[in-house]
N, CA, C and O of each residue as an XYZ file, in Angstrom:
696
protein
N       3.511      3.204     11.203
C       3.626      4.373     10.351
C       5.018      4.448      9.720
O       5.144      5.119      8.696
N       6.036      3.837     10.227
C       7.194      4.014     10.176
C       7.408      3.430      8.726
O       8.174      3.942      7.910
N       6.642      2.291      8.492
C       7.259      1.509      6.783
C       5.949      1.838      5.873
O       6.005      1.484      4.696
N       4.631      2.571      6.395
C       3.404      3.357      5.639
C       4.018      4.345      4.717
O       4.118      4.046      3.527
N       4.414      5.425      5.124
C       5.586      6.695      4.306
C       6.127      6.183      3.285
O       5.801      6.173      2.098
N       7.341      5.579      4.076
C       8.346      5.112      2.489
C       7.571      3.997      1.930
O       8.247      3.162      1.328
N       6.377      3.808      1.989
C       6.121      2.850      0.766
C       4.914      3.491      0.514
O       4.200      2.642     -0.020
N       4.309      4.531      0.614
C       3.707      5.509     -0.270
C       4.584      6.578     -1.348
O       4.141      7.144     -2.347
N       5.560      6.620     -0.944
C       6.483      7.379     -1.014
C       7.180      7.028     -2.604
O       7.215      7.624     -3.681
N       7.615      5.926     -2.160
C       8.198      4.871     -2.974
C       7.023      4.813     -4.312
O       7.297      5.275     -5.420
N       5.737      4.185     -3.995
C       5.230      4.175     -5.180
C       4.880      5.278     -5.835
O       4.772      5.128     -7.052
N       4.647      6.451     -5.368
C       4.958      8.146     -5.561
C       5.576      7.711     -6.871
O       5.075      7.418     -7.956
N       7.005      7.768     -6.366
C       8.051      8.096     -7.211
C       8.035      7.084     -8.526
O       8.732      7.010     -9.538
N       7.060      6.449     -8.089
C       6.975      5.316     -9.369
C       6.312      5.536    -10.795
O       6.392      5.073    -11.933
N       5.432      6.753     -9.910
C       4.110      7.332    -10.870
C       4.345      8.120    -11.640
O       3.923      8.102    -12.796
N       5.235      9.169    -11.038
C       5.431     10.469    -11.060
C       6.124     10.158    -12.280
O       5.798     11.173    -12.896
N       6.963      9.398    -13.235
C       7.727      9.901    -14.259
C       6.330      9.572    -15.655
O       6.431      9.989    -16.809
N       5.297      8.858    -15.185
C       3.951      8.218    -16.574
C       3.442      9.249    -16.367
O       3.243      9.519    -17.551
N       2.916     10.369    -15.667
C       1.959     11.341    -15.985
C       2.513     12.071    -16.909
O       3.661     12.353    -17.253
N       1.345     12.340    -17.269
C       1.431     12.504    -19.036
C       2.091     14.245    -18.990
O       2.513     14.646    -17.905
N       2.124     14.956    -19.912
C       2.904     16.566    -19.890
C       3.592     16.429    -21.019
O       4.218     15.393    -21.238
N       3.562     17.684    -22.079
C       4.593     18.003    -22.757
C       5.944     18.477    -22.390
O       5.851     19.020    -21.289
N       7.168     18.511    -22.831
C       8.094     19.008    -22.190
C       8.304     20.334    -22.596
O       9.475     20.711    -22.592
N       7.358     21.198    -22.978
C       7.986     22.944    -23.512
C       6.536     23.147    -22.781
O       5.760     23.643    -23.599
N       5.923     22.932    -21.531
C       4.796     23.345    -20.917
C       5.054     23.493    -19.614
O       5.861     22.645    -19.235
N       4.712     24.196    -18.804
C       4.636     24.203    -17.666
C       3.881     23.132    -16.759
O       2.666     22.949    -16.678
N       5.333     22.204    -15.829
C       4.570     20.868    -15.402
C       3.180     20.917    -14.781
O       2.554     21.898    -14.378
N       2.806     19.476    -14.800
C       1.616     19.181    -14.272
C       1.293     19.281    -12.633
O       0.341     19.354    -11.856
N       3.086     19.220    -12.659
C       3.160     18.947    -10.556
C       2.513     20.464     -9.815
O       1.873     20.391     -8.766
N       2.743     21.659    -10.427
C       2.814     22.918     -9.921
C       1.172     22.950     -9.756
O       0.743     23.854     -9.039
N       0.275     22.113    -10.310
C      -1.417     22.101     -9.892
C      -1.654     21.417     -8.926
O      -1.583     20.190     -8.843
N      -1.977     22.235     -8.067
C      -2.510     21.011     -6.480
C      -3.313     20.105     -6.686
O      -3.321     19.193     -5.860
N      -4.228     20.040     -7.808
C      -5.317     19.383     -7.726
C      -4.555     18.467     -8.705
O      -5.253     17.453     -8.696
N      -3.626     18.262     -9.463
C      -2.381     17.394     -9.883
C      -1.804     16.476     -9.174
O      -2.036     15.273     -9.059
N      -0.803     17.357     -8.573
C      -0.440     16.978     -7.264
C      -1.522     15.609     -6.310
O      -1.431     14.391     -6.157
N      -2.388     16.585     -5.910
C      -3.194     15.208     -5.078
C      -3.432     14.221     -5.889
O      -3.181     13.127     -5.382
N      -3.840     14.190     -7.007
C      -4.698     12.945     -7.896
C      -3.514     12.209     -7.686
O      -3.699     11.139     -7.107
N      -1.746     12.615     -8.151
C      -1.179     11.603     -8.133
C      -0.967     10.722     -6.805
O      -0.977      9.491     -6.834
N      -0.725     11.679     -5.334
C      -0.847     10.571     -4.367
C      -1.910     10.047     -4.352
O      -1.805      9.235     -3.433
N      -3.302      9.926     -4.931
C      -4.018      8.931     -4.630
C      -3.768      8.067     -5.399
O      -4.095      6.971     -4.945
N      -3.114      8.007     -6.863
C      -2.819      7.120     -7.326
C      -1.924      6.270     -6.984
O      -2.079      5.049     -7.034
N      -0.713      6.970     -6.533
C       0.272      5.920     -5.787
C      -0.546      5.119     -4.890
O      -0.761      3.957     -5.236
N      -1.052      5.554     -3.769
C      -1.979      4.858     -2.923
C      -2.982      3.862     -3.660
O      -2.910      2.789     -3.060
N      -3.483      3.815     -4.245
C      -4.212      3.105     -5.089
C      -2.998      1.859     -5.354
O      -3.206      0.707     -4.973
N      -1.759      2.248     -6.029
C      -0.976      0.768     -6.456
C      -0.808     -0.462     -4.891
O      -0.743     -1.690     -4.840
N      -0.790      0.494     -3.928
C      -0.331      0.008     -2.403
C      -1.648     -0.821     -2.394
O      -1.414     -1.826     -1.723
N      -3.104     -0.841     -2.908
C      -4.130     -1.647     -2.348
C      -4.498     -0.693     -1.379
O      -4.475     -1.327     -0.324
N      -4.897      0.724     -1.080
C      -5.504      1.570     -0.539
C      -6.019      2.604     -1.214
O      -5.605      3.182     -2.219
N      -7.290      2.829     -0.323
C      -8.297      3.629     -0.872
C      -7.934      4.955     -0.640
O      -7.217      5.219      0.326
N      -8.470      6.127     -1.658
C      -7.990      7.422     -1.614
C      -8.872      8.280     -1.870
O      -9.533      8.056     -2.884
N      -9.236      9.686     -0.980
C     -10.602     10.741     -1.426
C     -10.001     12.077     -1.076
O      -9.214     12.486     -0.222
N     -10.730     12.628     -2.141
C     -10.091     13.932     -1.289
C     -11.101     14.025     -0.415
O     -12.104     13.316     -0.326
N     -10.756     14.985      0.247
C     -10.685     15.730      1.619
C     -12.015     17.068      1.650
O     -12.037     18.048      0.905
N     -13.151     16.686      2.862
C     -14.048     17.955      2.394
C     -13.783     18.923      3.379
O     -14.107     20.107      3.471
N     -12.668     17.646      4.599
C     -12.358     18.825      5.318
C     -11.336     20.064      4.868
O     -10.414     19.767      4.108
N     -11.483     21.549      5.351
C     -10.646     22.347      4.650
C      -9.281     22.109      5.344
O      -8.437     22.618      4.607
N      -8.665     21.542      6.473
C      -7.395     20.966      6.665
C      -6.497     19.946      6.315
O      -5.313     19.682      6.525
N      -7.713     19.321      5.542
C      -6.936     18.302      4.982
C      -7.019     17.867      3.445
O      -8.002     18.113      2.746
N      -6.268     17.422      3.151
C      -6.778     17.627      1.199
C      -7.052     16.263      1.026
O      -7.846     16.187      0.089
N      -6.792     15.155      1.460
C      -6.938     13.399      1.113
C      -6.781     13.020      2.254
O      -6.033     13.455      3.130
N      -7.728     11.920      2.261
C      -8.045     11.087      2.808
C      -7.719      9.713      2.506
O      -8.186      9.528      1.382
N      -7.244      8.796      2.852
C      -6.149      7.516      2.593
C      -6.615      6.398      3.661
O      -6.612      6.657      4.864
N      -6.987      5.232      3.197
C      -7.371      4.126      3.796
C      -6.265      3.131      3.702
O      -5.625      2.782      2.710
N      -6.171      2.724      5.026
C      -4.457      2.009      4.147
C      -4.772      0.408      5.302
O      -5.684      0.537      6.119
N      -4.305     -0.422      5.289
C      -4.314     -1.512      6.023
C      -4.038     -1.829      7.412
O      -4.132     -2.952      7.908
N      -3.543     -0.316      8.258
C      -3.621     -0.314      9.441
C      -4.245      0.816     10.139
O      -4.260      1.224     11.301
N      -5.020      1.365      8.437
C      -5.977      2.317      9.187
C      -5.667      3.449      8.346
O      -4.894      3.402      7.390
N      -6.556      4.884      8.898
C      -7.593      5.745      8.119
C      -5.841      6.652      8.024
O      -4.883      6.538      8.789
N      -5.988      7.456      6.851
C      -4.762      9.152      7.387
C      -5.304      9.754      6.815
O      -6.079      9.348      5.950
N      -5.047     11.207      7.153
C      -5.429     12.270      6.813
C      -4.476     12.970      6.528
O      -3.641     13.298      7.371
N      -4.417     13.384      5.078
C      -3.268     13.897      4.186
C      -2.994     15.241      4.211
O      -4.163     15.595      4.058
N      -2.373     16.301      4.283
C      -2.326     17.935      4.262
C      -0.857     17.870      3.088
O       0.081     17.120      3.361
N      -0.839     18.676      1.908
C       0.388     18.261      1.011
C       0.352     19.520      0.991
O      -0.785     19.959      1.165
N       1.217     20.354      0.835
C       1.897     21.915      0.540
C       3.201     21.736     -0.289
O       4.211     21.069     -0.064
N       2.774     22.731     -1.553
C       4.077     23.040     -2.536
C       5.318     24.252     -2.048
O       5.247     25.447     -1.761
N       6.243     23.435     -2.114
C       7.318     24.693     -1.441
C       8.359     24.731     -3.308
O       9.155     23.899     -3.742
N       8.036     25.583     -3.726
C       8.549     26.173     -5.061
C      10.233     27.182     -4.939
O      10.478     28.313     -4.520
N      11.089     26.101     -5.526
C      12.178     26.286     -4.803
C      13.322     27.090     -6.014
O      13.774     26.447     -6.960
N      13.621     28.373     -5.809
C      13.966     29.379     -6.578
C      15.353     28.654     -6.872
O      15.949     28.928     -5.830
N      16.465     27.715     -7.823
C      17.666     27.680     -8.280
C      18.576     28.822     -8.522
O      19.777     28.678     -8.749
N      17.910     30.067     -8.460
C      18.539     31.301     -8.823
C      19.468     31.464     -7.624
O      19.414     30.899     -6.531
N      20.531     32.574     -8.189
C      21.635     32.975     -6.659
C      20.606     33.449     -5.360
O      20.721     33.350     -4.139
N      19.798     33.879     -6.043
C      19.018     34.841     -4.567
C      18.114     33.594     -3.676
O      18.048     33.299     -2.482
N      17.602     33.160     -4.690
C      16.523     32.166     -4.365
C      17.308     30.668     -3.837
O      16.688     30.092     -2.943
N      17.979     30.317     -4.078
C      18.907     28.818     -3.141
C      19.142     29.168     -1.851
O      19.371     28.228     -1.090
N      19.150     30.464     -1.315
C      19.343     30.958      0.084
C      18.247     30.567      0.901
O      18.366     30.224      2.078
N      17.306     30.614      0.346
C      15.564     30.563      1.237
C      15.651     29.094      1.312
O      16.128     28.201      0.611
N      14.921     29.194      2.582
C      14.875     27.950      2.671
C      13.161     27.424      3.463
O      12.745     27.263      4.610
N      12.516     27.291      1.869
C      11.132     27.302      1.406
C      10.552     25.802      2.388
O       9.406     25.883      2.830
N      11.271     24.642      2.656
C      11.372     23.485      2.776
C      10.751     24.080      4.406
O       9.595     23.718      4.626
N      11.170     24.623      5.114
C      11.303     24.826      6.557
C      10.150     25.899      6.812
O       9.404     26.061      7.778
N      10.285     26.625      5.502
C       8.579     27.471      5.812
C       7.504     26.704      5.269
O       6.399     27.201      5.485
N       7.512     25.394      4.483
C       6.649     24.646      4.671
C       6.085     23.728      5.394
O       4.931     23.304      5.325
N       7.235     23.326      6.341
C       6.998     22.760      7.615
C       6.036     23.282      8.418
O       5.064     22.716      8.919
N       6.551     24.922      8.532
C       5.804     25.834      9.442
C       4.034     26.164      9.304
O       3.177     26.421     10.149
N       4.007     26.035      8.038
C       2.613     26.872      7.635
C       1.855     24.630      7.774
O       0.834     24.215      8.323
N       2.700     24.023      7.188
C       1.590     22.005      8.152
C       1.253     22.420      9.549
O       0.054     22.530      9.807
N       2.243     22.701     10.615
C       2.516     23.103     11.323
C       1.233     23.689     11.955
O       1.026     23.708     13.168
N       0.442     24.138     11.067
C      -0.766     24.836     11.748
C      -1.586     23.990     11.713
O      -2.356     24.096     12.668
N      -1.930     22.737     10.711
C      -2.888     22.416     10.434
C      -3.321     21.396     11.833
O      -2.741     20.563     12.530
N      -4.528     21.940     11.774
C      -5.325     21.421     12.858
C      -5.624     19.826     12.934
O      -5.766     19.047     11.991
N      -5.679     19.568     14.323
C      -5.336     18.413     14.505
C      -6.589     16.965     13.434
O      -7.728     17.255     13.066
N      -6.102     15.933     13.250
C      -7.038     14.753     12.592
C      -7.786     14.429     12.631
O      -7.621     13.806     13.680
N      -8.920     14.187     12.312
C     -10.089     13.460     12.754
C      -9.627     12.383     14.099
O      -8.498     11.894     14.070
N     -10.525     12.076     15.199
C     -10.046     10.632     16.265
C      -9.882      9.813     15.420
O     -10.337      9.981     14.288
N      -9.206      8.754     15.761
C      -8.618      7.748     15.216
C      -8.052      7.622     13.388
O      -8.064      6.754     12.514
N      -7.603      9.031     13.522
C      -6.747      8.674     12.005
C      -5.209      9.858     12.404
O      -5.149     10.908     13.044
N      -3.993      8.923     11.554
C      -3.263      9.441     11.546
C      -3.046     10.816     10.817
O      -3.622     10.645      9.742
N      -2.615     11.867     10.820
C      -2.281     13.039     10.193
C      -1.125     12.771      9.490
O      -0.300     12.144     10.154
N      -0.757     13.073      8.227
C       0.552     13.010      7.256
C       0.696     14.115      6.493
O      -0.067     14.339      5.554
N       1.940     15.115      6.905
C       1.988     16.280      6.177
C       3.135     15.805      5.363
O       4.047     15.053      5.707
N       2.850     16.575      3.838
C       3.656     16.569      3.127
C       4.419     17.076      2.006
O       4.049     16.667      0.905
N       5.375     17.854      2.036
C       5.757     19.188      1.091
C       6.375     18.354     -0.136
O       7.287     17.527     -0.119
N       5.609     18.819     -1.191
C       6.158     18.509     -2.573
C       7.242     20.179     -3.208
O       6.874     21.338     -3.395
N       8.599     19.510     -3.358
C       9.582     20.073     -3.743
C       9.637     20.463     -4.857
O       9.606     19.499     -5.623
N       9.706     21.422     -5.383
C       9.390     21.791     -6.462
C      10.106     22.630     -7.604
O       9.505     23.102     -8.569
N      11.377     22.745     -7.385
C      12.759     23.248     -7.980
C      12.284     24.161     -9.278
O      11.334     23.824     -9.984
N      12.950     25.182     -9.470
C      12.805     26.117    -11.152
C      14.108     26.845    -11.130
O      14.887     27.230    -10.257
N      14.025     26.888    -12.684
C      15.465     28.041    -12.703
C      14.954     28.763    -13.843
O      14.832     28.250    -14.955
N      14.592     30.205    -13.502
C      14.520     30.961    -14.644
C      15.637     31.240    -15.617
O      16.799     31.446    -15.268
N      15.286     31.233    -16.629
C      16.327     32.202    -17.664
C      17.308     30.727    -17.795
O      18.496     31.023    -17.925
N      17.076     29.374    -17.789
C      17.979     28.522    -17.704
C      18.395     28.373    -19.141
O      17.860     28.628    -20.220
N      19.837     27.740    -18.663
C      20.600     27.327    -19.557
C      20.339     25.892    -20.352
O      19.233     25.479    -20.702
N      21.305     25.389    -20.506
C      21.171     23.894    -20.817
C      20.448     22.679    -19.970
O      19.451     23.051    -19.351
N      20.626     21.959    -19.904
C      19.745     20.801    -19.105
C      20.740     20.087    -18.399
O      20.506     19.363    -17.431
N      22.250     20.373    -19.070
C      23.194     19.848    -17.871
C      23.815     20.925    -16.472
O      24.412     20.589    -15.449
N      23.287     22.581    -17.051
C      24.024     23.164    -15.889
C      22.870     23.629    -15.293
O      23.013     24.531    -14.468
N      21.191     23.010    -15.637
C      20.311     23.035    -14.736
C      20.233     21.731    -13.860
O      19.574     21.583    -12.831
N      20.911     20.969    -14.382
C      20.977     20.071    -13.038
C      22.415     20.238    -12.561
O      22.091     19.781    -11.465
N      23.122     20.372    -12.477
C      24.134     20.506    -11.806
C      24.434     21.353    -10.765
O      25.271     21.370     -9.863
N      22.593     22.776    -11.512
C      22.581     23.270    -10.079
C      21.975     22.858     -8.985
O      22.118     23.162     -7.801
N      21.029     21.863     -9.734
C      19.737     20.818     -8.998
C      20.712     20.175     -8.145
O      20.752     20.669     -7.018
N      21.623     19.082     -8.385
C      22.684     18.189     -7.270
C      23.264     19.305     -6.692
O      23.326     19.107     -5.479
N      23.951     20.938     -7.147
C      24.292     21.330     -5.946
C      23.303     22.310     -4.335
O      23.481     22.753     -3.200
N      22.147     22.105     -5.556
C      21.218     22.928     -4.002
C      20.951     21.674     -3.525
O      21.687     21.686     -2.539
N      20.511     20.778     -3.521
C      20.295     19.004     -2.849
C      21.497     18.685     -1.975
O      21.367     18.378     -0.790
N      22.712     18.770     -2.614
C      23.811     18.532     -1.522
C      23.788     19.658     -0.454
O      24.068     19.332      0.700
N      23.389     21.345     -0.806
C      23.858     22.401      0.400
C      22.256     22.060      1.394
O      22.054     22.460      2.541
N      21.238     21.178      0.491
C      20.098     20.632      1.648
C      19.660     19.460      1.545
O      19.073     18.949      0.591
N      19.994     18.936      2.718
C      19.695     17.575      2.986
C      18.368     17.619      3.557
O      17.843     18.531      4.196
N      17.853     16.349      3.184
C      16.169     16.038      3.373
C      15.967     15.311      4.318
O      16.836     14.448      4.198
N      15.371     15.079      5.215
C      14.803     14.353      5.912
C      14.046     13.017      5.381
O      13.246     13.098      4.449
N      14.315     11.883      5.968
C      13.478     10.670      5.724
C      12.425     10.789      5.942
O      12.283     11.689      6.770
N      11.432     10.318      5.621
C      11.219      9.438      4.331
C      11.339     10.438      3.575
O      10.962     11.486      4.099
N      11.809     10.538      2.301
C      11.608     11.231      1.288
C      11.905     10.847     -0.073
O      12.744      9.949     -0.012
N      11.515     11.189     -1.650
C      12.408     10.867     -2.622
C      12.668     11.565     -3.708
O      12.248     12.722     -3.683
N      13.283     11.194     -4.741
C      13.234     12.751     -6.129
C      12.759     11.927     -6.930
O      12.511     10.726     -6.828
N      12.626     12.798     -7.898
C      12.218     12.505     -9.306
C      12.472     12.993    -10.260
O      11.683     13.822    -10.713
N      13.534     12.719    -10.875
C      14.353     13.602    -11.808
C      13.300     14.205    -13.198
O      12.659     13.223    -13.575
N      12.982     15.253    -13.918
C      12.638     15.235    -14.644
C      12.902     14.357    -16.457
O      14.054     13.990    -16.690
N      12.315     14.221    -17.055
C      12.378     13.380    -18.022
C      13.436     14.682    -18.991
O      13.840     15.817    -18.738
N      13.509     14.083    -19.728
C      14.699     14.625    -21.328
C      13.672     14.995    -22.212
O      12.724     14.214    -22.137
N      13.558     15.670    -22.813
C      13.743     17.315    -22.362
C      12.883     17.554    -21.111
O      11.813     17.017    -20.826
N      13.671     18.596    -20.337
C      13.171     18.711    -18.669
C      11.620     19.696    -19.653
O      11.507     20.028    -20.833
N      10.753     19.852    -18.526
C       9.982     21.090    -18.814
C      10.274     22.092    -18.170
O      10.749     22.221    -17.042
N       9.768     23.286    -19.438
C      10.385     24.676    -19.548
C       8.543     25.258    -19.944
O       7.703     24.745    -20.682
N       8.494     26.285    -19.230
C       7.141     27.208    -19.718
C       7.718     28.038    -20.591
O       8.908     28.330    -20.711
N       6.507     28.502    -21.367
C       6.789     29.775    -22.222
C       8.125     30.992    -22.456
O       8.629     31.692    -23.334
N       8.285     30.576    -20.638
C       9.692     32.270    -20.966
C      10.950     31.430    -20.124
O      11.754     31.939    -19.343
N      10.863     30.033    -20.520
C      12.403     29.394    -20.247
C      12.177     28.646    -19.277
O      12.159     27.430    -19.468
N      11.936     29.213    -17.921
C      12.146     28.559    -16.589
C      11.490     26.845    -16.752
O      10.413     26.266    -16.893
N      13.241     26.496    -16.595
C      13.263     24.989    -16.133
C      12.499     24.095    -15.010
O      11.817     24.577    -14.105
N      12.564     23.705    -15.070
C      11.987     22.628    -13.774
C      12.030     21.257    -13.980
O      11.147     20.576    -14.501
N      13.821     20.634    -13.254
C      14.313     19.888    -13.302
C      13.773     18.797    -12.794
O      14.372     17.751    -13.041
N      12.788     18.734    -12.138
C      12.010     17.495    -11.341
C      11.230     18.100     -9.729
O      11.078     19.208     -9.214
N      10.861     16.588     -9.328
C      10.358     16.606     -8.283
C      10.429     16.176     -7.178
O      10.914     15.056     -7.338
N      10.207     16.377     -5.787
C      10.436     15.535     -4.904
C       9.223     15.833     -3.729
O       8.480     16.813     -3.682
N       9.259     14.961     -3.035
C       8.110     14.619     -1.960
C       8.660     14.093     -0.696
O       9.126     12.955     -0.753
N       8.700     14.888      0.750
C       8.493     14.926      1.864
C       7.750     14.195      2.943
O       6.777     14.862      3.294
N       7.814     13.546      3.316
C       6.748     13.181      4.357
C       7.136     12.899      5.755
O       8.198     12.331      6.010
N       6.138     13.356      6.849
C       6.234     13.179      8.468
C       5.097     12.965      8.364
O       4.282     12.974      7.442
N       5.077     12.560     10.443
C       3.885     12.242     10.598
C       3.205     13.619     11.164
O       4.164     14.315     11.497
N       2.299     14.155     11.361
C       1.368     15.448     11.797
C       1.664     15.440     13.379
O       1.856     14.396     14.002
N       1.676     16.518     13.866
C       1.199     16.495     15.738
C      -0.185     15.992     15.371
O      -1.016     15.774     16.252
């Protein structure tokens, strides 16, 4: 399991900048049902098979070469604002995997919080990331993990709020 992660992970981050999106729209990542299609696609480049999930604990299902996992992904939507960099969304997403009930026998469980950064009312695209590297430096991530910087021009919805990129989490489940 230990080199499974970072090389789902890895091709994640590979995907994540070709899905398609305008940049004055609200991203594609903030749809769960987004969200999942792309880890099955990463999984798919690895030479593994990918379904969603009919169980309600688990959202995908992943066939990989040393065997079955069972995927649970949760968005933790991470406020750049003064009020909002305080919370620490990352650790209440831990909590609420945390519940999810245990795997089918013989398949691994893989929880995994997709990071999801915004800054309302933003400014430019250099002092929205500059707040992006400084909430990343005041929180460090746990391995496996990776980012994904948003593309030029970042996307912005209708009433401003930025959203500098993405990033993805992964452990293994109790």
């Amino acid at each position: 399991m230990n080199t499974l992660l970072p090389l789902l992970l890895q091709a994640w981050a590979r995907i994540v900048p070709a899905r398609p999106g305008p940049a004055h729209v609200t991203p594609w990542w903030l749809d769960p049902t987004a969200r999942l299609q792309a880890i099955i696609q990463a999984a798919k480049t690895l030479g593994w098979q990918g379904q969603p999930s009919a169980d309600e604990d688990w959202d995908l299902h992943l066939t990989t070469s040393t065997g079955p996992l069972a995927v649970r992904c949760v968005g933790a939507g991470v406020d750049l604002g003064p009020e909002g960099a305080r919370r620490d969304v990352i650790h209440d997403a831990w909590r609420y995997l945390d519940l999810t009930a245990s795997p089918p026998r013989g398949t691994v469980g893989v929880h995994l919080v997709s990071v999801e950064p915004h800054l309302a009312q933003a400014g430019d695209e250099a002092s929205v990331r500059a707040r992006m590297a400084a909430w990343r430096a005041a929180h460090p991530w746990p391995e496996p993990s990776v980012w994904v910087d948003a593309s030029t021009p970042m996307p912005r919805n209708s009433v401003g709020t930025a959203f500098p990129g993405l990033g993805l989490i992964a452990r293994v489940g109790d």
